[in-house]
LODRENBA-557970 format. One record per residue (C-alpha): x, y, z negated; residue in three letters; residue number from 1. Coordinates in steps of 0.1 Angstrom, whole numbers, always signed. Example, Ala and Ser with C-alpha at 12.3 -4.5 7.8 and 13.67 -1.06 7.14 Angstrom:
<nodes>
+-------+-------+-------+-----+-----+
|     x |     y |     z |  aa |   i |
+-------+-------+-------+-----+-----+
|  +123 |   -45 |   -78 | Ala |   1 |
|  +137 |   -11 |   -71 | Ser |   2 |
+-------+-------+-------+-----+-----+
</nodes>
This chain:
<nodes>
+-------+-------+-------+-----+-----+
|     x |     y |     z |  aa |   i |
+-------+-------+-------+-----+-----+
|  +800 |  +537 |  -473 | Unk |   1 |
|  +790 |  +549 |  -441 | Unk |   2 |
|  +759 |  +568 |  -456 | Unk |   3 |
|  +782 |  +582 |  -483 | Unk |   4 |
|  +805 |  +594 |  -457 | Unk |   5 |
|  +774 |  +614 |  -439 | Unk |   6 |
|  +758 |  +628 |  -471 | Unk |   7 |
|  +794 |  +639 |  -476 | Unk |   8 |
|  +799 |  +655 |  -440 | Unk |   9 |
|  +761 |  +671 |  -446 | Unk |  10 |
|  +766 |  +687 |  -483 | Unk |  11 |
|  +801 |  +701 |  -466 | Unk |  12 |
|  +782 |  +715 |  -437 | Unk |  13 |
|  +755 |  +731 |  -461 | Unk |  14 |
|  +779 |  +748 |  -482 | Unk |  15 |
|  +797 |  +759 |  -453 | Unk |  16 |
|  +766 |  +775 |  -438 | Unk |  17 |
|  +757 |  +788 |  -473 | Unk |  18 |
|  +789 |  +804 |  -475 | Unk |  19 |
|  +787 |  +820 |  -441 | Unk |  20 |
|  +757 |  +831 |  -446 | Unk |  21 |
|  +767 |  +846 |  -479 | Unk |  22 |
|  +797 |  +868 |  -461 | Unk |  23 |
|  +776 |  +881 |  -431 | Unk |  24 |
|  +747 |  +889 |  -451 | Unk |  25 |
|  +737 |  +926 |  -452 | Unk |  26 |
|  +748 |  +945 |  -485 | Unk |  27 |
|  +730 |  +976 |  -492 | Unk |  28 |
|  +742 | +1000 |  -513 | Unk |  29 |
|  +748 |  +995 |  -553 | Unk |  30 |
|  +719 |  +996 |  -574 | Unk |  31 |
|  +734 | +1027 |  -594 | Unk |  32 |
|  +747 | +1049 |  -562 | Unk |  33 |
|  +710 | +1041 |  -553 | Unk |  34 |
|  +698 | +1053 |  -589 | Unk |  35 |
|  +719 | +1082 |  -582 | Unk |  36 |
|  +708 | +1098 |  -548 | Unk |  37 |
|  +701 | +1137 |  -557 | Unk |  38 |
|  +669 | +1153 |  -544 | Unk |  39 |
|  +675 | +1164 |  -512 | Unk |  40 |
|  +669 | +1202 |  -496 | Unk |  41 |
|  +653 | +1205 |  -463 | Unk |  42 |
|  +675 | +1241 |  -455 | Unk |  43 |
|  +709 | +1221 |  -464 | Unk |  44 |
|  +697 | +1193 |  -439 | Unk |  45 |
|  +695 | +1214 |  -411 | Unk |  46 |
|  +730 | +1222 |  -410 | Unk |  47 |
|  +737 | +1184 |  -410 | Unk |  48 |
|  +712 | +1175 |  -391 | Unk |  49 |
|  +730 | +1197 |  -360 | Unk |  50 |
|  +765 | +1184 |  -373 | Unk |  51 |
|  +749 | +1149 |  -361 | Unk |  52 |
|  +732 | +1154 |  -331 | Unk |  53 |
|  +706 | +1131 |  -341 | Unk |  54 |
|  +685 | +1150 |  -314 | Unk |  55 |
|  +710 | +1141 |  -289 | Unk |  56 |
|  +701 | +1103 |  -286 | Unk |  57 |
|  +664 | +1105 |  -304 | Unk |  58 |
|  +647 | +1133 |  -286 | Unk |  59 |
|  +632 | +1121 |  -255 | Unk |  60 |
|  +657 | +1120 |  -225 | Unk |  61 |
|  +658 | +1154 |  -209 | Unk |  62 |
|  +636 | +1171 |  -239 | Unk |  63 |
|  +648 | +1204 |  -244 | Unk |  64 |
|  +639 | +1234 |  -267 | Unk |  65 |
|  +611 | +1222 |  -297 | Unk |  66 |
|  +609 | +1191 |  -278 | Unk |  67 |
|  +644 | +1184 |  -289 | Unk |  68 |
|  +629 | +1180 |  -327 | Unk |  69 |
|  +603 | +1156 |  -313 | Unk |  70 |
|  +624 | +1122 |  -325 | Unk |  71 |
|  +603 | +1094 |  -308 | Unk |  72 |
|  +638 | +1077 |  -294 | Unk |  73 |
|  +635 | +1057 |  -264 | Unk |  74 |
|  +672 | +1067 |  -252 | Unk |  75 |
|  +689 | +1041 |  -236 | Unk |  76 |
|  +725 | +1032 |  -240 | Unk |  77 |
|  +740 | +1002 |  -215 | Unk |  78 |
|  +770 |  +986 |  -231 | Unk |  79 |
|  +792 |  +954 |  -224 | Unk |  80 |
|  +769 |  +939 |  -250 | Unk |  81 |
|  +731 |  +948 |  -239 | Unk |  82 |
|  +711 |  +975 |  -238 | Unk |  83 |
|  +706 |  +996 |  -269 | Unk |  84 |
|  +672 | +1020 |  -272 | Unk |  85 |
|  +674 | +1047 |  -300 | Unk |  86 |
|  +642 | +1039 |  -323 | Unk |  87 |
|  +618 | +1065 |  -333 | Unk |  88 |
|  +628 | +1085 |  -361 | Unk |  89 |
|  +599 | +1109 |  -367 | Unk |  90 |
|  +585 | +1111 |  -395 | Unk |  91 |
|  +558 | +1095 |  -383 | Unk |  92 |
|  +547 | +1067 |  -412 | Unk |  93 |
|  +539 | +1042 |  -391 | Unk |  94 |
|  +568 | +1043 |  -364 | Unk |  95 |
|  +590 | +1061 |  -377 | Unk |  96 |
|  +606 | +1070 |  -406 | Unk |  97 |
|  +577 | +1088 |  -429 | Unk |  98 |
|  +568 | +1058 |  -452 | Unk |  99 |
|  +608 | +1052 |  -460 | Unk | 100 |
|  +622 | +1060 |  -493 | Unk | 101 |
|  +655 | +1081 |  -501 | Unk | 102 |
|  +673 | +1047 |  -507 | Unk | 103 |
|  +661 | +1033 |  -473 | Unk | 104 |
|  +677 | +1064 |  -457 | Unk | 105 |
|  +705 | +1058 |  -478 | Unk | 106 |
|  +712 | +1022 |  -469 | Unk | 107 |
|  +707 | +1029 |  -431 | Unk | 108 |
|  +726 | +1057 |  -429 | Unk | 109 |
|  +759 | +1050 |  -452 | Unk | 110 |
|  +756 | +1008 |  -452 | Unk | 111 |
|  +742 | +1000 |  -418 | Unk | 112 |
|  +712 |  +980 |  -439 | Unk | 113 |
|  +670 |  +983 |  -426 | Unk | 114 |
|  +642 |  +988 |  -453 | Unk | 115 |
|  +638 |  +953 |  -445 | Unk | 116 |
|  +669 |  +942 |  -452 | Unk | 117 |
|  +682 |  +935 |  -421 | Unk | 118 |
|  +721 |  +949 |  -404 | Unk | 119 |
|  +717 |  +975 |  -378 | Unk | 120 |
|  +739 |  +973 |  -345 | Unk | 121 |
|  +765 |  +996 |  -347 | Unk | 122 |
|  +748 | +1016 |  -316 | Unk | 123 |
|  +738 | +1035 |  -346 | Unk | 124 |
|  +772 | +1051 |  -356 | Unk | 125 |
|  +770 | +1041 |  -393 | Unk | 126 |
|  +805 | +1034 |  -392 | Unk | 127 |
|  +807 | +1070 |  -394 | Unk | 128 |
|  +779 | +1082 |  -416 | Unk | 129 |
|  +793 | +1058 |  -443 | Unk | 130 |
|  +821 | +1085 |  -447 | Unk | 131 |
|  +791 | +1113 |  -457 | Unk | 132 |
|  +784 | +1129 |  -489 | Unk | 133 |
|  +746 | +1113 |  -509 | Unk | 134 |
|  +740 | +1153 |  -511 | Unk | 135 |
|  +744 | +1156 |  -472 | Unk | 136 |
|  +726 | +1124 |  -466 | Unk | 137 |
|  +696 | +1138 |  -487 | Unk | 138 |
|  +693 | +1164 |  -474 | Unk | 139 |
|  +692 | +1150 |  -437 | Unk | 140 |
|  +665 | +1135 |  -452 | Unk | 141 |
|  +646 | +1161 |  -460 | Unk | 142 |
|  +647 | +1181 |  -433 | Unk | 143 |
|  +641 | +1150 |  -412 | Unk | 144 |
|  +607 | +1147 |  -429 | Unk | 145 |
|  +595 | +1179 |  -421 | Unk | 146 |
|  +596 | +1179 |  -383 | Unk | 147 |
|  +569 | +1171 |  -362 | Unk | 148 |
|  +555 | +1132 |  -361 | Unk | 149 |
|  +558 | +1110 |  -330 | Unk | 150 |
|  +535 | +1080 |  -324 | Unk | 151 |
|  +548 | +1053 |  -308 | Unk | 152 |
|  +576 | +1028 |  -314 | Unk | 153 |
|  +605 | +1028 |  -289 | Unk | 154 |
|  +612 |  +997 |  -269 | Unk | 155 |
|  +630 |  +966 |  -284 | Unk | 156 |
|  +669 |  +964 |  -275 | Unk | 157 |
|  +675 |  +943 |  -243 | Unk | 158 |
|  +704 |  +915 |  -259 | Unk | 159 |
|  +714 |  +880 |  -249 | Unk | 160 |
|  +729 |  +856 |  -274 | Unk | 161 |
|  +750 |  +858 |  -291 | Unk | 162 |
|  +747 |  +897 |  -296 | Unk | 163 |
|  +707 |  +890 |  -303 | Unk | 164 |
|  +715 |  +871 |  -335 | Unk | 165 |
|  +718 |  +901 |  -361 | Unk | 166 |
|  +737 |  +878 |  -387 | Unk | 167 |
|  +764 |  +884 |  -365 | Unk | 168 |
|  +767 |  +920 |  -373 | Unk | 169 |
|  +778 |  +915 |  -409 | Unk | 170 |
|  +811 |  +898 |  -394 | Unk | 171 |
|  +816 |  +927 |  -372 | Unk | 172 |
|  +810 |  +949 |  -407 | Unk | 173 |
|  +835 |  +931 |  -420 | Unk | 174 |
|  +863 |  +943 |  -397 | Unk | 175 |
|  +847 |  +980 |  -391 | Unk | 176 |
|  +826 |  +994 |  -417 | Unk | 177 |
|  +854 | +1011 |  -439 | Unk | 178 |
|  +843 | +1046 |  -454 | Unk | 179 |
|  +879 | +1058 |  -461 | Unk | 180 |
|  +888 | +1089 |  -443 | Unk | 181 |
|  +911 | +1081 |  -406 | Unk | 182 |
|  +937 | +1106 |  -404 | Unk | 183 |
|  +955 | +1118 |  -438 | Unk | 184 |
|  +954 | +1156 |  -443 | Unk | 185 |
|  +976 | +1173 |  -467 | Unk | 186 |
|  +960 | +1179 |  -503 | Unk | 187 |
|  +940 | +1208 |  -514 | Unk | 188 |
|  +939 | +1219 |  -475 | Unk | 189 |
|  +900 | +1227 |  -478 | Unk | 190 |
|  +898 | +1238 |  -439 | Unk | 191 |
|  +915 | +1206 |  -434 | Unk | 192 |
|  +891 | +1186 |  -458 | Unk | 193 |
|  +860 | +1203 |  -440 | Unk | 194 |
|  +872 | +1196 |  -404 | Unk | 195 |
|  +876 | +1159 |  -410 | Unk | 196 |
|  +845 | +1156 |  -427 | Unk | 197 |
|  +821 | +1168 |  -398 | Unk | 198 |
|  +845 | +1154 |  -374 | Unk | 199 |
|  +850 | +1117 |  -391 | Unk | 200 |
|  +818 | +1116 |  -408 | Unk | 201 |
|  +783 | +1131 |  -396 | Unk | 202 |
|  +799 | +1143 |  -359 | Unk | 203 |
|  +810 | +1109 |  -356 | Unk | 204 |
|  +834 | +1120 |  -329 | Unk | 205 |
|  +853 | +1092 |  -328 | Unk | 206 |
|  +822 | +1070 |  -318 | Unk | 207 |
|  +830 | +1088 |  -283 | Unk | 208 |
|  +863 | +1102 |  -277 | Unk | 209 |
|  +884 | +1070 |  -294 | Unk | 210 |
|  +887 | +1034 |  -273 | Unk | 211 |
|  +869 | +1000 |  -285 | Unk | 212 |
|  +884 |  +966 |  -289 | Unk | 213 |
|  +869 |  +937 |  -269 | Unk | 214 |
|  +841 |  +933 |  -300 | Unk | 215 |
|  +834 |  +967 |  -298 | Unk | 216 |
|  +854 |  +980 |  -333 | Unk | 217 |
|  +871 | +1015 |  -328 | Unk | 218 |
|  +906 | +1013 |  -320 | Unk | 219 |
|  +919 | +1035 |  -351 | Unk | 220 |
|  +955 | +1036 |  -338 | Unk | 221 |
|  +945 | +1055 |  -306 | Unk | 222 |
|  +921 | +1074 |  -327 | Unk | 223 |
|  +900 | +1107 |  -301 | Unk | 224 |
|  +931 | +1096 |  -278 | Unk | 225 |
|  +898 | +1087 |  -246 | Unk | 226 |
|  +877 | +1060 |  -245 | Unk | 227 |
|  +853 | +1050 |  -215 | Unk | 228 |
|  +820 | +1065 |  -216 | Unk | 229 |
|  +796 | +1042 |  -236 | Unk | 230 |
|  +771 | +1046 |  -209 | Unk | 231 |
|  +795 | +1026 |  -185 | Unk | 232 |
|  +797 | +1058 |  -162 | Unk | 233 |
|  +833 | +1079 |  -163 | Unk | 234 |
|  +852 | +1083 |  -190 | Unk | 235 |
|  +852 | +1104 |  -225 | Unk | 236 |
|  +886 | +1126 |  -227 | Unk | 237 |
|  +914 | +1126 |  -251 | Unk | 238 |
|  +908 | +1153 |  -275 | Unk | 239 |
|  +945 | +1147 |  -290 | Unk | 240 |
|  +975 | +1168 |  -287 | Unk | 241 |
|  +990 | +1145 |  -263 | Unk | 242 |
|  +993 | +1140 |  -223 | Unk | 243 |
|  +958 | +1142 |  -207 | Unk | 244 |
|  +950 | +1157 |  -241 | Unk | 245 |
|  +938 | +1194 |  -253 | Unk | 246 |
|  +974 | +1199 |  -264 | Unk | 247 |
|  +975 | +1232 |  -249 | Unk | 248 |
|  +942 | +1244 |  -266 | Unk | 249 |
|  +945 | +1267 |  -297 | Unk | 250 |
|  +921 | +1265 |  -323 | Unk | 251 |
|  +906 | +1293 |  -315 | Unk | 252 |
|  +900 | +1281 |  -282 | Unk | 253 |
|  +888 | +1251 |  -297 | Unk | 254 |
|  +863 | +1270 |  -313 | Unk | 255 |
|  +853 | +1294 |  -286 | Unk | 256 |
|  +846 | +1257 |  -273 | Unk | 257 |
|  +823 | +1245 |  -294 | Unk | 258 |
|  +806 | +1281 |  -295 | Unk | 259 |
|  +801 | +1287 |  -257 | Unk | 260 |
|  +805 | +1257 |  -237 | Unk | 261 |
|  +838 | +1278 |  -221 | Unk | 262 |
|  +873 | +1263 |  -216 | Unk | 263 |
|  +904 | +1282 |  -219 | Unk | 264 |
|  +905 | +1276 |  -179 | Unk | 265 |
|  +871 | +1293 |  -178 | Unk | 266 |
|  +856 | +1259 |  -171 | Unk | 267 |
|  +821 | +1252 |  -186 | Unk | 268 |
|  +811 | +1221 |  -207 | Unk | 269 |
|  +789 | +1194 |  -187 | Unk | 270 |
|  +781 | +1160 |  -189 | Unk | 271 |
|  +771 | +1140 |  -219 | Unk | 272 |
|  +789 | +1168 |  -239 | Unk | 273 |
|  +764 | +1193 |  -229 | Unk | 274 |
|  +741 | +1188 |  -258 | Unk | 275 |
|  +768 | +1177 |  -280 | Unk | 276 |
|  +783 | +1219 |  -279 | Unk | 277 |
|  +750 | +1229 |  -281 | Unk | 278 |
|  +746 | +1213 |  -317 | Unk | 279 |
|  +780 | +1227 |  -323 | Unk | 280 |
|  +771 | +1266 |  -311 | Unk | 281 |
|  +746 | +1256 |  -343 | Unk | 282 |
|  +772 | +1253 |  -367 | Unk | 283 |
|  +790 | +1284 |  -390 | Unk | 284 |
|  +818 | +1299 |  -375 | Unk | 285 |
|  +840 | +1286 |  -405 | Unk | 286 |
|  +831 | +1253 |  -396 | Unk | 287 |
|  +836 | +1251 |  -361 | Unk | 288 |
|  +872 | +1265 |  -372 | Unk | 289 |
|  +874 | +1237 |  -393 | Unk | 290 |
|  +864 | +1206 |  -369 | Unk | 291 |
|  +892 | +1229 |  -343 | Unk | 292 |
|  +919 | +1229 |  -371 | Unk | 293 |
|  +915 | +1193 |  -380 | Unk | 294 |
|  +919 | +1187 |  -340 | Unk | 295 |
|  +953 | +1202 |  -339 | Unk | 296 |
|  +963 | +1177 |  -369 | Unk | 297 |
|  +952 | +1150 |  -355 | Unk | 298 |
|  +983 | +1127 |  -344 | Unk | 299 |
|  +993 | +1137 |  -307 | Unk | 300 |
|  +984 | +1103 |  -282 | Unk | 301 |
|  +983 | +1102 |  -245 | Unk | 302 |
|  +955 | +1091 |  -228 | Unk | 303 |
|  +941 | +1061 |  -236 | Unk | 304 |
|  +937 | +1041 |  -208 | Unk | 305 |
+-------+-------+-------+-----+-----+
</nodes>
């Protein structure tokens, strides 16, 4: 009886694991979006490329000018969970990124899945991407592949268990990986449609400007309302309407903004913003209206502190 009683208690604990295992496992992307992916176009992709700032945290701390396009990673972002080191993304082959396919850019980028089948930490805002466009994604791609190639991996992230287990991810996925848009806009507003895109989706804004929960998920109801600074040092402000907020911004200050680095109190932009404007000044103007109208209708919230 007894050893019935144990191959019982082992079989349940097998099919438990099994059927963890089965919910935290990484899930790329459907075989037919896959089959799908247009070609992408190298001109396109520099447009979204800026709308990222993928230079921001893959150029080499303190690059500047060219250098900036020089994507060997080694950034290094301290969080409450470990430290987090942007990888290479060159286009170097060996690496980097040169000997991926379009569907492993796909997977990273809008399901949070390696070429080897593994879950990215969410230090890579994928959360966000997952809200871009195949086209967009493509093209990223594509111009990605044509900038200069950087030897060299970056060094491994610094995490202690639990956080080190990457099984663990597809739990956090679970809660936080949701593609559908934030904040409702009213139909057929395309300005509107635009501005939530770049500011939702490849600006990943909210990654920044919105607070965390104590397993690091965006707190959606107190969505751009301030969050602290990722880095552990200050604080990221409230980009809202409301108290502490940019309430008494227009949109064409806004804009002006994101063009010049100049606040409406003929303040200048610093801090870890510095090269975020700078990928902005790269946009259109009709975009940079359209991230600046899509501020104004985002819910008013005080501070979030």
């Amino acid at each position: 009886m007894r050893g019935k009683i144990l191959t019982l208690a082992l079989a349940v604990v097998a099919a438990g694991a099994a059927g963890a295992w089965l919910v935290t496992a990484p899930r790329p992307l459907p075989p037919a979006v896959l089959a799908a992916l247009p070609e992408g176009d190298a001109a396109r992709g520099e447009a979204v490329f800026h709308a990222g700032g993928c230079a921001s945290c893959h150029a080499a701390p303190g690059a500047t000018g060219e250098d900036k396009l020089r994507l060997g990673g080694g950034l290094r972002l301290t969080t409450p969970f470990g430290t987090f080191v942007a990888p290479n993304i060159s286009p170097d082959a060996t690496d980097g990124i040169g000997g991926w396919t379009r569907a492993d850019f796909a997977n990273a980028m809008l399901a949070g899945v390696s070429p080897s089948g593994e879950h990215y930490y969410p230090a890579f805002p994928y959360t966000s991407y997952a809200r871009m466009t195949p086209g967009d994604v493509m093209d990223l791609f594509a111009y990605m592949l044509a900038l200069p190639a950087v030897a060299g991996r970056a060094p491994a992230h610094e995490l202690s268990f639990p956080f080190s287990v990457r099984q663990g991810v597809g739990v956090w996925k679970l809660a936080n990986l949701d593609p559908a848009p934030v904040v409702p806009v009213p139909a057929g507003n395309a300005e509107l449609d635009r501005g939530r895109y770049l500011v939702e989706g490849p600006g990943h804004c909210g990654e920044c400007h919105t607070p965390r929960d104590g397993l690091g998920g965006l707190d959606r109801s107190r969505w751009l309302a301030g969050a602290a600074a990722a880095t552990g040092a200050g604080r990221i402000p409230n980009i809202t309407g409301g108290e502490g907020g940019i309430g008494d911004w227009s949109a064409a200050d806004i804009a002006y903004y994101l063009e010049t680095g100049f606040t409406p109190e003929f303040d200048s932009v610093g801090g870890e913003m510095v090269p975020v404007q700078e990928n902005m000044a790269r946009l259109t103007p009709e975009d940079r209206m359209a991230i600046a109208a899509y501020l104004k209708a985002v819910p008013a919230l005080p501070d979030a502190r």
